[in-house]
N, C-alpha and C positions, 0 to 999 in steps of 0.2 A: 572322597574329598572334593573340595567344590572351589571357588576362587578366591584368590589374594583380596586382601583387605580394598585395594584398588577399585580407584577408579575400573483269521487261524494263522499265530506268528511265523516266518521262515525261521527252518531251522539251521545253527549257524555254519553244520559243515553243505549247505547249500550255495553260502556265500562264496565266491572265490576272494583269497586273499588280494589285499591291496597291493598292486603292483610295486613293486621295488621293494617290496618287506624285508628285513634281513630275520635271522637266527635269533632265537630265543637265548638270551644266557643262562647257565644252567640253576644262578640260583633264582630265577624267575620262571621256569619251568614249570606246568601242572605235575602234583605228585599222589599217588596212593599211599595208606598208609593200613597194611591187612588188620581184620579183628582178630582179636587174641583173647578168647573168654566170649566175648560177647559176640559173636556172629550174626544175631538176628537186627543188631541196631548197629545204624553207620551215621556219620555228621557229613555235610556239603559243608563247607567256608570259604564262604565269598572273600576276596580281597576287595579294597576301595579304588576308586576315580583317579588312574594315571600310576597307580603302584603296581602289586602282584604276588604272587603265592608266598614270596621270602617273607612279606612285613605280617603275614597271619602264621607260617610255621611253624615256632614257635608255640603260639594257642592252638594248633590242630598236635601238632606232637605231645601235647599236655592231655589235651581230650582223649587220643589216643592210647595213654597209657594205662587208662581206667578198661580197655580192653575192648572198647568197638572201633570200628571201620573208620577210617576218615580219606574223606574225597576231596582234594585241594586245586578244582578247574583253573587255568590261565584265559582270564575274559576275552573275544577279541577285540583286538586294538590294543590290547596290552603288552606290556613286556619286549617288545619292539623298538619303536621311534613313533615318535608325536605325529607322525602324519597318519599314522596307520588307524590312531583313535580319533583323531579329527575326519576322516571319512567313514568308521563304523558307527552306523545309527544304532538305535535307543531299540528296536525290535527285533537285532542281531543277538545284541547283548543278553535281553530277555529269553530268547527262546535257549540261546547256550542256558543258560543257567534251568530250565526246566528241562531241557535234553539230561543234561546232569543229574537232577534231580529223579525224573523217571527212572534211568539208567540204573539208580542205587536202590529207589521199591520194588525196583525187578530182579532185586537180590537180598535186599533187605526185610525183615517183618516193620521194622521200626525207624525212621529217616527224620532224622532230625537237620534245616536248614540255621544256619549259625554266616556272619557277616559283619562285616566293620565299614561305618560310612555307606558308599554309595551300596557293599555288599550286603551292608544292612540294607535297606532299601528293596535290594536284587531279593534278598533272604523273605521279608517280608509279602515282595510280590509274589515269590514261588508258594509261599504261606495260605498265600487267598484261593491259589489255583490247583493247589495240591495236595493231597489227605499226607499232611503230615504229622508229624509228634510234637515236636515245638518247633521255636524259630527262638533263636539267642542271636541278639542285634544289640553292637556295641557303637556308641555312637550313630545312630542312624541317620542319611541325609537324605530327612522329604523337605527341607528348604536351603533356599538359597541365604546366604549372609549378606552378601552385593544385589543388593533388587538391579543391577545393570544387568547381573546374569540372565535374566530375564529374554533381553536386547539376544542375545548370542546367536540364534536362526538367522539375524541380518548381521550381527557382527561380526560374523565371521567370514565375510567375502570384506569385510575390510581391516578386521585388524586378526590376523590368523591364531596367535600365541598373545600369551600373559605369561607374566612371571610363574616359575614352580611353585607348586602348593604344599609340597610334602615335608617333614618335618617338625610336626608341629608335638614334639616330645617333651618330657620333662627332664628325662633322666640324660645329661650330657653326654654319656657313652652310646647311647642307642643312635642309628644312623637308618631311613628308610630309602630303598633302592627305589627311585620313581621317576617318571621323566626330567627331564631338566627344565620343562616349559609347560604351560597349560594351553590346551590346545581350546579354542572357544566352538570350533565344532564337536569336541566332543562334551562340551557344555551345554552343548543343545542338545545333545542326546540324554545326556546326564537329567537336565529338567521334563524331557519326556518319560525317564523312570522313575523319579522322585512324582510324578501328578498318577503315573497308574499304581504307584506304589499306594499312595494315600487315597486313592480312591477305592483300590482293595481292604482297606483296614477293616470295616466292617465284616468283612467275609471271613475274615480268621475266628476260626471259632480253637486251634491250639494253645498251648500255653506261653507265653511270649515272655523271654527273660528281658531285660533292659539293664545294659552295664553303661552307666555314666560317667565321665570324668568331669570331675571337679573343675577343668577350665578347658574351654575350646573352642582354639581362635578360628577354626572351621563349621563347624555347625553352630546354627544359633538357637539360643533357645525356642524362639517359634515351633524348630523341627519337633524338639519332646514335646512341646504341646499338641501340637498338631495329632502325634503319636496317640499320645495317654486318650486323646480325644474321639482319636477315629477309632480305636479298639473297643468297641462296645460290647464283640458277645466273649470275646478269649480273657482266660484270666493271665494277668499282668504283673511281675514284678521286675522290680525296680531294686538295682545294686549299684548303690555309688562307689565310684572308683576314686578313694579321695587324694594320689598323689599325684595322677593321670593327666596329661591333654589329651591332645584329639586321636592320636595313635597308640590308645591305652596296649593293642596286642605286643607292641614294642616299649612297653613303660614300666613304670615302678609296678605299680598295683598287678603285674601278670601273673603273680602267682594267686593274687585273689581271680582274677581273671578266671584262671585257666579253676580253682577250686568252686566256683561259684558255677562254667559250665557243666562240670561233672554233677555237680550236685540238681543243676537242671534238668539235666540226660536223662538219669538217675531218677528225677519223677516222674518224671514224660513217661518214660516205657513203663513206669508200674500207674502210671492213670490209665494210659491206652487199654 
């Protein structure tokens, strides 16, 4: 997720955490979820920009049930306090998610990466850098909606927080667990993933699903363009999520969600 309408990588367990970090809560936690049937194919699912494992859940315990592995990483700077992602950079974030990545082909025959918002994004980069099976990216964020965001490397030695971004549902009962502020340091790390994100698109040569929600007051549509545009050799589809906003894993449309990744899964390992 990205901001209010308003005005050779390190790898991440190299970093030491940000001083004064507190405890993870438990429903923010990275989770495993074992194969049952399908042993040789497993999923990665990214969560997005200032949320965490809880708001994908849901769509990895869906994909899960069709009988492969699912790996549910806690990014750092997440799941903590706003300070902890406002000082983890853009190449922290990165290399966790292809540590994870590796981790799962060196158990897996078949590794499929899957992500929402910036996880699309994260999903996407692991895509270009790593023999994978497909990449399922729901709402993907390679641009900004606020070109200020842009500004955020210097804005953020002077105005530290923005209003929270999370939220942005349809379905009145759903509720996402995500910071309370948006931190503009980690807006700048954020815009340094979304430029190598889209500058990998062409290196995907897997099959790339795209679930889109019919209205999203966080990505604009530039991002799908951008998308459809940089994917030149991987073939592409496209699944509109028509009750959806920007947090489709927590929306109406999740049970097409979660049926449209299975049936993704499901080609990928009989292409491979």
């Amino acid at each position: 997720m990205l901001l209010p309408p308003f005005p050779r990588l390190r790898p991440a367990s190299a970093s030491p955490a940000p001083s004064g970090a507190v405890d993870v809560p438990e429903a923010q936690r990275p989770f495993r979820l074992p194969a049952a049937g399908r042993p040789d194919v497993a999923v990665v699912v990214l969560h997005g920009f200032t949320s965490g494992p809880a708001s994908v859940r849901a769509w990895a315990e869906g994909m899960a049930e069709s009988g492969c592995a699912v790996r549910v990483p806690l990014l750092p700077g997440h799941g903590t306090r706003w300070e902890d992602l406002a000082a983890t950079g853009a190449d922290r974030i990165r290399a966790a998610v292809r540590a994870e990545v590796d981790a799962a082909l060196a158990e897996h025959r078949h590794v499929v990466v899957a992500g929402i918002s910036m996880g699309g994004a994260l999903a996407l980069d692991a895509a270009a850098h790593r023999p994978v099976a497909a990449a399922l990216v729901v709402n993907p964020a390679l641009r900004f909606r606020n070109p200020l965001a842009h500004a955020a490397p210097l804005l953020r030695h002077v105005v530290p927080t923005l209003p929270a971004i999370a939220g942005d549902i349809a379905d009145p009962e759903a509720q996402e667990i995500a910071y309370e502020c948006t931190p503009v340091g980690g807006v700048a790390a954020l815009g340094r993933i979304q430029r190598a994100a889209e500058r990998g698109l062409g290196r995907i040569t897997s099959p790339v699903t795209v679930f889109r929600s019919a209205q999203d007051a966080v990505v604009p549509e530039a991002s799908h363009r951008a998308l459809l545009r940089g994917l030149t050799r991987a073939p592409v589809d496209v699944v509109p999520l028509p009750r959806s906003r920007h947090m489709a894993t927590l929306d109406l449309d999740l049970p097409l969600l979660i049926a449209g990744s299975r049936d993704a899964v499901t080609r990928a390992v009989r292409r491979a």
